[in-house]
C-alpha positions in Angstrom: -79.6 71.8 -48.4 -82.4 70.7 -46.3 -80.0 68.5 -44.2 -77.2 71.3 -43.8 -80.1 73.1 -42.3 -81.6 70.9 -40.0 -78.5 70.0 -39.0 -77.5 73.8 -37.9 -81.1 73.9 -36.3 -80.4 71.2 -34.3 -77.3 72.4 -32.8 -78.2 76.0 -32.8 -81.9 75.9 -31.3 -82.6 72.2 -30.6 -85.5 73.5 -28.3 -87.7 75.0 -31.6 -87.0 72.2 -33.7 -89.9 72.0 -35.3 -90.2 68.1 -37.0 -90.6 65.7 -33.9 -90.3 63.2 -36.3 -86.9 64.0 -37.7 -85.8 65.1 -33.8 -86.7 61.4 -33.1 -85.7 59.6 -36.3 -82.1 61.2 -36.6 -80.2 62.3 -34.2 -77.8 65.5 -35.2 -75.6 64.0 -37.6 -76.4 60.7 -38.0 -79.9 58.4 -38.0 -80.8 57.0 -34.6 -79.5 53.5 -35.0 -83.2 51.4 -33.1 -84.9 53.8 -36.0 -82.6 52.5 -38.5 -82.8 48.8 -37.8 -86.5 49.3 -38.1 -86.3 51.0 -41.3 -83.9 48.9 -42.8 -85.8 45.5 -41.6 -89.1 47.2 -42.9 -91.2 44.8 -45.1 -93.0 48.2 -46.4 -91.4 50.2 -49.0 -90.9 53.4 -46.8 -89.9 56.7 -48.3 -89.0 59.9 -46.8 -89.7 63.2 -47.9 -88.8 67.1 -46.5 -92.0 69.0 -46.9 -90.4 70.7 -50.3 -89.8 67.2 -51.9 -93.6 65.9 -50.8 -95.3 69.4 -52.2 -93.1 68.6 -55.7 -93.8 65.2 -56.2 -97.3 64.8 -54.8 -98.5 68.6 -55.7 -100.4 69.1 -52.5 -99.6 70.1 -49.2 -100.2 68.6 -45.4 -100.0 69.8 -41.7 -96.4 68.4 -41.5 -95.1 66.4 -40.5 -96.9 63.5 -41.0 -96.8 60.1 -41.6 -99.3 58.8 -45.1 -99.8 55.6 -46.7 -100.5 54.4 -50.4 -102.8 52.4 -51.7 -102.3 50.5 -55.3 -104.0 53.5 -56.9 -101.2 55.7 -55.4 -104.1 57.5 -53.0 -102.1 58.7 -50.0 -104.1 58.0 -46.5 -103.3 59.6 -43.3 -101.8 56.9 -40.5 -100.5 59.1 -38.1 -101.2 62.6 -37.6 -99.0 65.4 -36.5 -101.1 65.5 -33.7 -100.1 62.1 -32.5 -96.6 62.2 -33.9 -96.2 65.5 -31.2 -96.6 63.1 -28.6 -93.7 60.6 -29.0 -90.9 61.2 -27.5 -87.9 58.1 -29.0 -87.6 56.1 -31.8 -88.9 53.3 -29.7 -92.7 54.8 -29.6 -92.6 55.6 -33.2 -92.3 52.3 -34.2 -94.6 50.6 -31.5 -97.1 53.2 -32.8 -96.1 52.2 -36.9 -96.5 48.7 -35.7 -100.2 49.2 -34.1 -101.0 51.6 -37.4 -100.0 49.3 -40.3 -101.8 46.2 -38.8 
């Protein structure tokens, strides 16, 4: 359901989209194809979760979106804020910026 809606917010109102990181990860129907070379290259397990799935599984709640890392204990960490995630503007930053984070 999540996707239908994004989806029609995208077409609809693309200018009050609120998740920079989905506007820059997918594009409106499909994923943004640099993003998904990345992704599927990855050597870190990446998941990705609408703000309903992270509050379910993880029983807390963040200024979304936001991008977290886990530890071996399962303790999520903050690597990039929405803050800072506001501020990219393509796929290409993103992962320059995941690059700089994870090292």
């Amino acid at each position: 359901m999540n996707t239908v809606l994004d989806i029609g917010h995208k077409i609809v109102s693309p200018d009050t989209y609120e998740c920079n990181l989905c506007g820059i990860t997918y594009g409106i129907l499909k994923e943004n194809q640099e993003w998904k070379a990345y992704r599927e290259s990855s050597r870190n397990e990446l998941e990705f979760l609408h703000k309903d799935e992270f509050e379910k599984k993880y029983q807390q709640t963040r200024d979304y979106p936001i991008v977290l890392a886990s530890d071996t204990d399962n303790k999520l960490s903050e690597l990039i804020s929405k803050e800072e995630l506001n501020k990219l503007e393509s796929a290409e930053q993103l992962i320059k910026k995941l690059q700089e984070t994870i090292q």
